[in-house]
C-alpha positions, 0 to 999 in steps of 0.5 A: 838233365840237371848239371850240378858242379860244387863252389864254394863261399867266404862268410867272414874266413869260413868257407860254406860250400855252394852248390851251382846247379845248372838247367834248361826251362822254356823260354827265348834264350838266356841266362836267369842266376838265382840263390842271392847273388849280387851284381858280380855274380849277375855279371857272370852271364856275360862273361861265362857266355863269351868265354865259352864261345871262345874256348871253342865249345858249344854254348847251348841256345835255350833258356838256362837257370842257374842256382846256387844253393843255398839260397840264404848265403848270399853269393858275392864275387866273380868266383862261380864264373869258371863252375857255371860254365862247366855246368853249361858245358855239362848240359850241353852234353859235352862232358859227363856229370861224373867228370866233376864227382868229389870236385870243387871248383872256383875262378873268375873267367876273362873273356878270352877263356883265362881263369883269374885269380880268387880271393879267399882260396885258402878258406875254401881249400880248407873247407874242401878238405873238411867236407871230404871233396878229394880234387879242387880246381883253382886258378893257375895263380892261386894253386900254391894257396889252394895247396898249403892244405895237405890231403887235397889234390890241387890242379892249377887251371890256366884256361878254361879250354886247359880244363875242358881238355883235363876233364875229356881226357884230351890233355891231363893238368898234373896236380900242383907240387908245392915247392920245396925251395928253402925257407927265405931269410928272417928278414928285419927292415930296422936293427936295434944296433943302427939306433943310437941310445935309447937304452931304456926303450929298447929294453921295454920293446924286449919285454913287450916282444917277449910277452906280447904286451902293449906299448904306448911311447910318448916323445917329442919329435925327432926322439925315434919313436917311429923308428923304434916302433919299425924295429919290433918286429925284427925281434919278435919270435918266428911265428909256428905254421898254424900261425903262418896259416892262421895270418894267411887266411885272413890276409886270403879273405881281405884280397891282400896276400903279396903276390908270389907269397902263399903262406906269410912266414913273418908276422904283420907290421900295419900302420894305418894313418890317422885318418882311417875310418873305423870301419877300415881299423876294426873292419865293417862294410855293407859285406863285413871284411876284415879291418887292419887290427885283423890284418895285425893278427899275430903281429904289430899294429902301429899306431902313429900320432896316437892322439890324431886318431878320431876319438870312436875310431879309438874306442872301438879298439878296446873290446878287441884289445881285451877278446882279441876277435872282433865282433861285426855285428849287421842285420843279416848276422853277425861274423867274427874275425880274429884281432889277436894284435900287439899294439904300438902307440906312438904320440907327442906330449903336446901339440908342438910336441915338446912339452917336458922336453930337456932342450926346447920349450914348450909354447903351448898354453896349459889347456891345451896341453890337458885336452890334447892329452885327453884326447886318449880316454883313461880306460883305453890307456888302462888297457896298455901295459908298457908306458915309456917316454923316450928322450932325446938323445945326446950328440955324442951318442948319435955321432958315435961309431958304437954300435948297440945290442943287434935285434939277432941277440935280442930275438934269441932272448925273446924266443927264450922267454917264449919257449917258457910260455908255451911249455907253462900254458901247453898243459891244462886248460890254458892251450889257447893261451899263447904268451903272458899278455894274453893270461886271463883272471884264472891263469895269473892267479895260477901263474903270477903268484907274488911272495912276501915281499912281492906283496907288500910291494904290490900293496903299496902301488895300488895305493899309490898308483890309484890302481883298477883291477885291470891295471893290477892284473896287468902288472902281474902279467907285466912282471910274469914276462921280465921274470920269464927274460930273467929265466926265474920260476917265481916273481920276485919285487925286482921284477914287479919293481920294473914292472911298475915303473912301465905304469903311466906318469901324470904328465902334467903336474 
């Protein structure tokens, strides 16, 4: 008698059912698992064999073999625990192989029988659904991930025993209800209004939020660039529940969404430190994971003390910047993970931070200026559209009681220029487009068209300005966004005029 119970695997952030087929063969008793496992999924004997004693049920003194089919996919994780001991169980003769029809099931089983947490349950929740299973049983804690996918019964299984009981009929789990609780709050960690000054940067981070455009702030220190950067999110546009989702399955796949929180309703604000690998910024391993720009998806990544970075953890940005999805490319194939990530830089002019400064001088020699400002290559600041230089700010102007614009006025505005977005590229070819940064060659022809005046302007930056065709079509899109803020249909040169002067200034003359 074979016993075959489905489980499912996360390869990059899709899921890929397995089969876990269970049989007796000749032999002193053990437990032999094959089909590509690795050493968690080896584990899995031990716990599953101890669970099932204490759960009370009988586990059968034979040689047993395990298979997880398909063997080319490898098995990684404790997740198969809970379907292998219900294909024991199921062997042994105590539960029907019809109990487990058009049924997934994953959990990783302590020793006392508790069914632990999964990660990755949304992918296989979705992937259950697309491959027509009607039931799916997941971890307790796990069951309002599992449920964020309409169309499937979700039963939140606490204890293997709890299961035992729902599949004999003993003791029936009810479905998981997701809850209707009222969404909580749009929460914002750092209001425009509490910063004092800055007048001019808080209007470029308008334009980089309206139209998901780069920034690059460069300041001496104390000037609040850090404090700027943590205030952008408060005024960035609520994300649509595809966005929601499409942030959690990642976040799912990485073992980082917070507990007590199934879907993620706010975009991501990531701030690596300067000492992150490249594997850890872009995602690697010897089993790929995502890295912080795929956690930034949809959302800011920031980065402090640009220049501190390693020159090819840096580099590695720049097809991702450009594709948005990053590429993790090994010997067993290829996965690819969405980086659809709006980036915030933030870096100091100098080593001792005050080189051009209004107040305090400079004691760097002039050398060290240039490689330190070299330090960031020229085609990846080409690929950053907002250049800004924040000042100090004035004594008054900190030490008054005047209150700025509050980021709730300035989200209103941004969510204005997004609703314009999302109506120009809802139609036609551009669907998968979703604010101006993302526009490629076709679309600002389309979208960005310049009139007379517009033209000669853009004639003569190009000259000037040394422009690449890149940088052009940048400032195109650039332009595009300040006239969406503005609510005109066409370009006009106050708006590519704006535009340019986000372009990067010879900091050294």
């Amino acid at each position: 008698m074979l016993a075959r119970v489905y489980s499912c695997a996360v390869i990059g952030l899709e899921g890929v059912i397995v089969e876990v087929e269970v049989d007796f063969s000749n032999g002193l008793p053990a437990v032999i698992i094959v089909g590509l496992p690795d050493a968690a999924v080896q584990e899995s004997r031990e716990r599953v064999q101890t669970a099932v004693k204490n759960a009370g049920l009988h586990f059968p003194r034979h040689r047993i073999v395990v298979n997880l089919a398909p063997a080319a996919v490898r098995k990684e994780g404790p997740a198969y625990d809970l379907p292998i001991a219900l294909g024991v169980i199921i062997l042994s003769g105590s539960l029907p192989q019809e109990a487990v029809e058009n049924t997934l099931v994953v959990g990783e089983l302590s020793l006392d029988g508790v069914v632990r947490h999964t990660r990755g349950v949304l992918p296989m929740a979705a992937t259950a659904r697309a491959k027509g299973f009607r039931r799916m049983f997941v971890p307790e804690v796990d069951a309002p991930e599992a449920a964020l996918i309409p169309g499937l019964e979700v039963y939140p299984v606490k204890t293997l025993a709890d299961l035992y009981d729902h599949l004999s009929g003993c003791r029936l789990i009810e479905p998981f209800q997701p809850s209707s609780d009222p969404i909580e709050p749009f929460f914002v960690p750092t209001d425009f209004s509490e910063i004092k000054g800055q007048e001019h940067v808080k209007r470029a981070l308008e334009v980089a939020a309206a139209g998901g455009h780069n920034v690059l702030m460069v300041g001496s220190p104390g000037a609040g660039k850090t404090l700027l950067a943590r205030a952008l999110p408060g005024i960035l546009p609520e994300m649509s529940i595809e966005e929601s989702l499409d942030v959690t399955r990642i976040y799912s796949v990485a073992d980082q969404l917070p507990p007590g929180t199934p879907l993620i309703r706010h975009r991501p604000f990531r701030a690596p430190h300067h000492t992150i690998s490249h594997a850890g910024l872009v995602g690697g391993g010897n089993i790929p994971k995502p890295g912080e720009i795929s956690l930034a998806h949809r959302g800011v990544l920031f980065l402090d003390e640009f220049p501190e970075f390693g020159t090819r953890v840096l580099e590695v940005m720049r097809q991702p910047m450009e594709d948005k999805v990053v590429t993790i490319s090994r010997a067993k194939g290829s996965l690819t993970f969405s980086a659809n990530f709006q980036l915030v830089a933030a870096m100091n002019p100098c080593p001792c931070g005050f080189y051009g400064d209004s107040q305090k001088p400079c004691t760097c020699a002039h050398a060290l200026v240039t490689k330190y400002q070299k330090r960031i290559s020229g085609p990846l600041l080409d690929r950053i559209d907002i250049h800004i230089e924040v000042p100090r700010v004035d004594y008054e102007k900190l030490s008054g009681d005047r209150l700025g614009e509050s980021s709730e006025a300035i989200r209103a505005r941004v969510q204005a220029a997004r609703d314009i977005q999302n109506k120009r590229f809802s139609n036609g070819e551009a669907k998968d487009v979703v604010c101006n940064a993302d526009m490629r060659v076709g679309e600002v022809r389309q979208f960005c068209k310049l009139q007379d005046e517009g033209q000669s302007l853009m004639r003569a930056a190009m000259t000037q300005l040394s422009l690449s065709a890149r940088a052009y079509h940048r400032v195109l899109k650039l332009a595009r966004t300040i006239a969406d803020l503005a609510g005109c249909e066409e370009i006009q040169s106050v708006h590519l005029a704006e535009a340019l002067q986000y372009r990067p200034k010879l900091m050294i003359g």
